[in-house]
N, C-alpha and C positions, 0 to 999 in steps of 0.2 A: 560479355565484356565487349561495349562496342565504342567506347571514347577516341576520340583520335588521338592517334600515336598506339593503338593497340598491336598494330602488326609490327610495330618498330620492337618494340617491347616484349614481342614474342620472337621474332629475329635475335634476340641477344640471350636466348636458352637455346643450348649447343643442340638437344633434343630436336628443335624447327630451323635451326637454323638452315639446314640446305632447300627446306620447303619455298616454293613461288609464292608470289603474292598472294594468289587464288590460296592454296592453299592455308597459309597462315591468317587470313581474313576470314577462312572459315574456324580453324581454331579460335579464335578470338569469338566468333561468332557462338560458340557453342561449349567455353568455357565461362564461370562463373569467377570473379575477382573476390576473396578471403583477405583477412587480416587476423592475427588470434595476437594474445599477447603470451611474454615468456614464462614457458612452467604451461602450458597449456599442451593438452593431449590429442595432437591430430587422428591418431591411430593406435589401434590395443590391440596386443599379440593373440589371434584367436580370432578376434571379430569380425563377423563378414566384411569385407571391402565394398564400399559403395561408390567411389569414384580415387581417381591416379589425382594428384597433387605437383604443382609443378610452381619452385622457390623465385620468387623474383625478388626478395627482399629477406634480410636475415639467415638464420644459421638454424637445424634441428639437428637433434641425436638420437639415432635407431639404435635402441638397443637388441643387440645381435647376441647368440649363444657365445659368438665368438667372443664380445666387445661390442665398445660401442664405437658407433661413424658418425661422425659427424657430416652434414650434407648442406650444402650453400645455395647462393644462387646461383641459377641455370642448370641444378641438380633437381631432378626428381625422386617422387615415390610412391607406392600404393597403386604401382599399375599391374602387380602380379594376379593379386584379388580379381582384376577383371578380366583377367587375357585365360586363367583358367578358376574355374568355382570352388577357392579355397578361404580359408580365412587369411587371416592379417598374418604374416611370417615376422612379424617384431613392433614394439612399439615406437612410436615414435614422437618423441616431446620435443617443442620451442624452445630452444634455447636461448634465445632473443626473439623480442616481439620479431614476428615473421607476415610476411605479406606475399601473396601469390595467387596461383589460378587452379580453380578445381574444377575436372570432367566427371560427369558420372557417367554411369556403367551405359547407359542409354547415347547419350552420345561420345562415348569411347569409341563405341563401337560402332559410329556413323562414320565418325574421324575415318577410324581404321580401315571402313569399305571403301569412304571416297581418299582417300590416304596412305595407301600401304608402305609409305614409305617411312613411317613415323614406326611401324612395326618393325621394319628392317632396321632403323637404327635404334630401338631398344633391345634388340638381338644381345649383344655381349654385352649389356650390362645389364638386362636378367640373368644372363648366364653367368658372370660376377657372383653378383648377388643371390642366385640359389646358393652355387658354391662354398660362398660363407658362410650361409644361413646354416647349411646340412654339416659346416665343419664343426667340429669337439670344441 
């Protein structure tokens, strides 16, 4: 994603948002811009994870053992698949056409070495999010 106005656009997902310019320019640099429409299946409970998903537009719903979440914009997901090598912890369908930005595994984890700070603040909401995942 390199259009202008890319690092404005990634500034307004709470995720980048404390990130500097450098930083979020390379985001943008090494994420991939998606659109799918509603009722469409970004992620299947079970399936390898190939890249984290990050909402700029529209509404999905993961279904959880618990229930279902619904998750918006400047929310993400599918970044547990690459941080350790498990499958997909829930599905996750469009609820509204949805529009946003997808990393895969390859540069996740570029982000992450030149970026640690995008690690540290997905800290408590992986931790969230196992939590519900593992609850009854």
């Amino acid at each position: 994603m390199s259009e202008p106005g890319a690092v404005e656009r990634l500034r307004g997902v709470p995720l980048m948002a404390p990130m500097d310019d450098s930083a979020l320019k390379l985001c943008a640099e090494l994420a991939t811009e998606f659109e799918v429409p509603a009722g469409h299946v970004l992620a299947e409970h079970g399936q390898p994870g190939s890249g984290m998903f990050l909402i700029t537009e529209g509404t999905v719903v993961v279904q959880l053992p618990t229930g279902p979440v619904e998750l918006g914009p400047g929310e993400f997901f599918g970044e547990l698949a690459l941080l350790a090598d498990v499958g997909r912890i829930a599905r996750v369908r469009a609820s509204t056409p949805v529009k946003g930005l997808a990393i895969g595994r390859k540069e996740f984890s570029e982000l992450l070495d030149r970026e640690p700070r995008v690690a540290v603040a997905m800290l408590p909401v992986l931790a969230q999010r196992l939590a519900e995942a593992e609850s009854p």
